[in-house]
C-alpha positions in Angstrom: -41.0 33.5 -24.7 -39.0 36.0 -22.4 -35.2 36.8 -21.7 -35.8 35.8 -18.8 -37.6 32.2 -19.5 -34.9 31.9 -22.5 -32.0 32.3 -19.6 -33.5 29.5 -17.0 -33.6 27.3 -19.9 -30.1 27.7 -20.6 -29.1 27.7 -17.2 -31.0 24.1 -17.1 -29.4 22.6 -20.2 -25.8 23.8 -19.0 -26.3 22.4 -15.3 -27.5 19.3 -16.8 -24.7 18.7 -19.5 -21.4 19.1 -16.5 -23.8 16.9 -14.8 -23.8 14.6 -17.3 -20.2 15.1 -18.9 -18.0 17.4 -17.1 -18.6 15.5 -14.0 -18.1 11.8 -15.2 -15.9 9.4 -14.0 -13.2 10.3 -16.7 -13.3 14.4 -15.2 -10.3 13.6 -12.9 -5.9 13.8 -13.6 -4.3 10.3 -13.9 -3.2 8.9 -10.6 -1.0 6.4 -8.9 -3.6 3.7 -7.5 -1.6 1.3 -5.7 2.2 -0.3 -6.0 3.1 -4.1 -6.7 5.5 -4.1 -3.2 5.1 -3.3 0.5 7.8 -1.1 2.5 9.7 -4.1 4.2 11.4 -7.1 3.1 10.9 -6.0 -0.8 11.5 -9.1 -3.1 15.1 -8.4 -5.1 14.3 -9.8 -8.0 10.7 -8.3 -8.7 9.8 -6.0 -11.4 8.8 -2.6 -9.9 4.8 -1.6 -10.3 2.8 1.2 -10.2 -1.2 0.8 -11.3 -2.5 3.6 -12.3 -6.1 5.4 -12.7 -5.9 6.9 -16.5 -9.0 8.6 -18.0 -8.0 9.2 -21.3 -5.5 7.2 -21.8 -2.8 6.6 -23.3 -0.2 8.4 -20.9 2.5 10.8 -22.7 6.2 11.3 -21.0 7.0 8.0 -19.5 10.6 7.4 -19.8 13.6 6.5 -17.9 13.8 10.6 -17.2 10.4 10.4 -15.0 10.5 7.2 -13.4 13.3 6.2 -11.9 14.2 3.6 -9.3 17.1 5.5 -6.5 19.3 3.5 -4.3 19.9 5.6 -1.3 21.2 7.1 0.8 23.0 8.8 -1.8 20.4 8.6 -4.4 22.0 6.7 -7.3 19.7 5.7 -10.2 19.1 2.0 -10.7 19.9 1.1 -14.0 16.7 -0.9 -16.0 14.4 -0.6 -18.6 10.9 1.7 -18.0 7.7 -0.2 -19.3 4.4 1.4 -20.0 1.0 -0.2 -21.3 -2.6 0.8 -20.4 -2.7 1.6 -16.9 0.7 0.1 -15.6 4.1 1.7 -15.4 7.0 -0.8 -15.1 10.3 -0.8 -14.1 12.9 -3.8 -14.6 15.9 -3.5 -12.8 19.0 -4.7 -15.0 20.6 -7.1 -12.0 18.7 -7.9 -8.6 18.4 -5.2 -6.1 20.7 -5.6 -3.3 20.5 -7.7 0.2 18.9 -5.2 3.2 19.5 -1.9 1.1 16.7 1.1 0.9 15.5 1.9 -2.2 12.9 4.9 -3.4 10.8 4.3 -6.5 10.1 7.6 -7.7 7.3 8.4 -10.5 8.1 12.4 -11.5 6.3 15.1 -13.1 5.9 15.1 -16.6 3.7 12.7 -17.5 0.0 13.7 -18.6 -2.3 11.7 -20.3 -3.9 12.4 -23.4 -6.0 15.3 -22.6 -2.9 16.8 -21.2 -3.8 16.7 -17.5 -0.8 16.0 -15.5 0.2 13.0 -13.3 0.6 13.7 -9.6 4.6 12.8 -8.9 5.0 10.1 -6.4 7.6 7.9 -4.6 7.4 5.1 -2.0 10.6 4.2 0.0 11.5 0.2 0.9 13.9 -2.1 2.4 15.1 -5.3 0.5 15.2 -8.4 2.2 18.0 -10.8 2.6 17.0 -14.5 3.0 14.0 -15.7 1.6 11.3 -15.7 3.7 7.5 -16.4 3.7 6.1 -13.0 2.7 2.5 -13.5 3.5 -0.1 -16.1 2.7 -3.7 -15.0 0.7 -6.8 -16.4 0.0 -7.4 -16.0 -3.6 -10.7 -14.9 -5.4 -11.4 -18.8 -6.3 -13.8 -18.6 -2.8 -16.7 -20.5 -3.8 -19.7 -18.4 -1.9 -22.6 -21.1 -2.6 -20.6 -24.5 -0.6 -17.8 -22.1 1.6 -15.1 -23.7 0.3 -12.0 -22.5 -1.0 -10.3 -24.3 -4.1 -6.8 -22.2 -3.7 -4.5 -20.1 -1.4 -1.6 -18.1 -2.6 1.5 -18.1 -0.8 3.9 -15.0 -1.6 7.4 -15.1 -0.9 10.0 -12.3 -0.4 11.7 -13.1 -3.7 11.8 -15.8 -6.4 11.9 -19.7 -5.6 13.3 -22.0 -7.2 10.3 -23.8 -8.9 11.7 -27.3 -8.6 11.3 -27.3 -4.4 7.8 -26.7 -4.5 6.9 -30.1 -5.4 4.4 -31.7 -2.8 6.2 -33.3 0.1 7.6 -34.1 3.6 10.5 -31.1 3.5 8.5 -29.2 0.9 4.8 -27.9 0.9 2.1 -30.0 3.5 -1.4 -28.6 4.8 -3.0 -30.8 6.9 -6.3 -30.6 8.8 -7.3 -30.3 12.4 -7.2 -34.3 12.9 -3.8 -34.6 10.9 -5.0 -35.6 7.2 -2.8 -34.2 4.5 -4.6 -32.5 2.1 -3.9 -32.9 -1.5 -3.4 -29.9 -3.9 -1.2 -29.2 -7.1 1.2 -26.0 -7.3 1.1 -22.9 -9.9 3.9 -21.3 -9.7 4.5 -17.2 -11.0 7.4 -16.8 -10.7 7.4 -12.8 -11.7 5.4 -12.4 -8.6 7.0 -15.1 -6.7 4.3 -16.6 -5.7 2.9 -20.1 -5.5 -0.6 -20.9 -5.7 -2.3 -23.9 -3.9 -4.7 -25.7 -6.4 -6.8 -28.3 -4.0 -7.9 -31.3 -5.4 -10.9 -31.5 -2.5 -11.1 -27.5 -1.7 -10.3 -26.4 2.1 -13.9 -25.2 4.0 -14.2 -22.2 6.5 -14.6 -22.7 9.8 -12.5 -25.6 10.1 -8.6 -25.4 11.4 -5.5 -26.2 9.2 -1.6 -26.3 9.8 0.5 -25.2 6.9 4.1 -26.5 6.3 6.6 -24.8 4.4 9.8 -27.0 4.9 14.1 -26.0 4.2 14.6 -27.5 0.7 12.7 -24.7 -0.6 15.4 -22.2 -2.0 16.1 -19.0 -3.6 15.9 -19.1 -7.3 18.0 -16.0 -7.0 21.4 -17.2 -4.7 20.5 -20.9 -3.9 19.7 -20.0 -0.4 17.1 -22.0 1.8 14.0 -21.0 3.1 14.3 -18.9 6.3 11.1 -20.5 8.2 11.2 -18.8 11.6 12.2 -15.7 9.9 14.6 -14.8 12.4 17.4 -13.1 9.6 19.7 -16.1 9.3 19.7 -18.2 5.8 19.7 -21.8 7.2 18.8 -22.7 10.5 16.6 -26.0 8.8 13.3 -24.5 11.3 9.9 -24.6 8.6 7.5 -22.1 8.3 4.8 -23.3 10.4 1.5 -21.3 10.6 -2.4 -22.8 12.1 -5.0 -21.3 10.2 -8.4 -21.2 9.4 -11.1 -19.6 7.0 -13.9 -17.6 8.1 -16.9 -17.3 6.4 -17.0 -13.5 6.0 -15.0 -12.8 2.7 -13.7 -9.8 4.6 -12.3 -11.6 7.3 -10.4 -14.0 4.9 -7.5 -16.0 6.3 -7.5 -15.7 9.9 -3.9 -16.8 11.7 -5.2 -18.6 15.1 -1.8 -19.5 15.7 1.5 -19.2 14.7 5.4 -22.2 15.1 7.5 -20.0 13.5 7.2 -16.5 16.0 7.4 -14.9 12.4 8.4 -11.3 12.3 6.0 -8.8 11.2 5.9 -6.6 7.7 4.6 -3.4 7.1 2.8 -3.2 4.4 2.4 -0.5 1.7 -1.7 0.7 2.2 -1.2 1.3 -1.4 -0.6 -2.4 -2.0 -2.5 -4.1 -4.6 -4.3 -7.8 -4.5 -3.0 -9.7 -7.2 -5.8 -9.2 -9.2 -4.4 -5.6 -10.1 -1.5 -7.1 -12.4 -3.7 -10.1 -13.8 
């Protein structure tokens, strides 16, 4: 066999083996995926998430020195504790964040994972709220694709609840459908995620209209205050949270709004969110 034949074969085997290896899934630097909070109306009592893409894990460096949570304008650390486990970063603020006060979450350099490859530095900026508000409603992953029904929503509010008003009941939670017949579901509440899941005891079906109710004894599990319905800024006003909806069939259409009581302000959301499922 020839130089020459010897050096295609080698050519061949290399080629093959960064196919095979040095271009795998696990040839990339650790990254920030997506953050546990939107831009706008931030929850004050929420522990701070990033979810991040780690090939070789585990990460090295992640300390109270690279990730930091800033209150600005002037930039002053929050104090807290920094988490790490897997592929989540974590940050706990000692006391709950401030009423309508910009923050920036910042995740520095100095991190690499365990091939030494370094962790791009990021920060996102947000807002706190100040009342507590709807934040937005989600259909969960319970869709049942073989009857189109749906056994759960999730209903995410801009900062912890106390559990006790989310019993089923006039001035609480009500979903009824499109000829006025309450439906009947039990509530799940996560309270690190503020958020209250909808368990149905006959599930809701697409195509078919429903009003949901959210009424004033709901309140703050953080000051006591009520449940700002119309979202308009001011704590108690007694107005619900009122919202017609319907399911589509199309799990990418989701939760459609059709109408809306409450004129609720808008939220700009993060397009680094992540569902829920991302901090399961």
């Amino acid at each position: 066999m020839n130089i020459t034949r010897l050096s295609q074969i080698f050519i061949f085997f290399a080629v093959a083996a960064i196919f095979l290896v040095g271009c795998g899934p696990e040839d990339h630097a650790p990254s920030v995926k997506c953050f546990n909070f939107g831009i706008e109306n931030v929850r004050r009592s929420l522990r701070l998430r990033a979810s991040i893409d780690v090939p070789r894990t585990p990460l090295d460096g992640v300390s109270s020195e690279t990730v930091q949570l800033l209150k600005l304008p002037q930039g002053t650390p929050v104090a807290g504790e920094v988490y790490y486990s897997g592929e989540r970063i974590l940050f706990t603020p000692s006391l709950p964040l401030a009423d309508t006060t910009q923050y920036r979450f910042e995740i520095k350099q100095g991190i690499t994972d365990a091939s030494g490859r370094e962790l791009q530095a990021t920060s996102q900026e947000f807002w706190t709220g100040k009342v507590l508000q709807v934040y937005w409603v989600n259909l969960l992953r319970t869709y049942n694709t073989q009857s189109n029904e749906i056994d759960a929503i999730g209903i995410y509010f801009s900062e912890a609840v106390d559990s006790n008003t989310l019993n089923w009941g006039e001035y609480n939670i009500n979903i009824y459908d499109d000829i006025g017949s309450a439906q009947f579901f039990s509530v799940t509440y996560y309270r690190e995620i503020a958020l209250a899941v909808l368990i149905f005891g006959s599930p809701l079906t697409t195509g078919k209209n429903y009003t949901l109710r959210l009424g004033m004894n709901i309140s703050s599990g953080t000051d006591g205050g009520r449940l700002d319905g119309d979202r308009d800024g001011q704590e108690v006003d007694f107005d619900p949270f009122i919202m017609h909806f319907k399911y589509e069939t199309s799990l990418s259409t989701g939760l459609v709004v059709s109408d809306s009581l409450c004129e609720a302000q808008p939220y700009n959301e993060s397009i680094n969110r992540c569902f829920l499922g991302e901090f399961d």
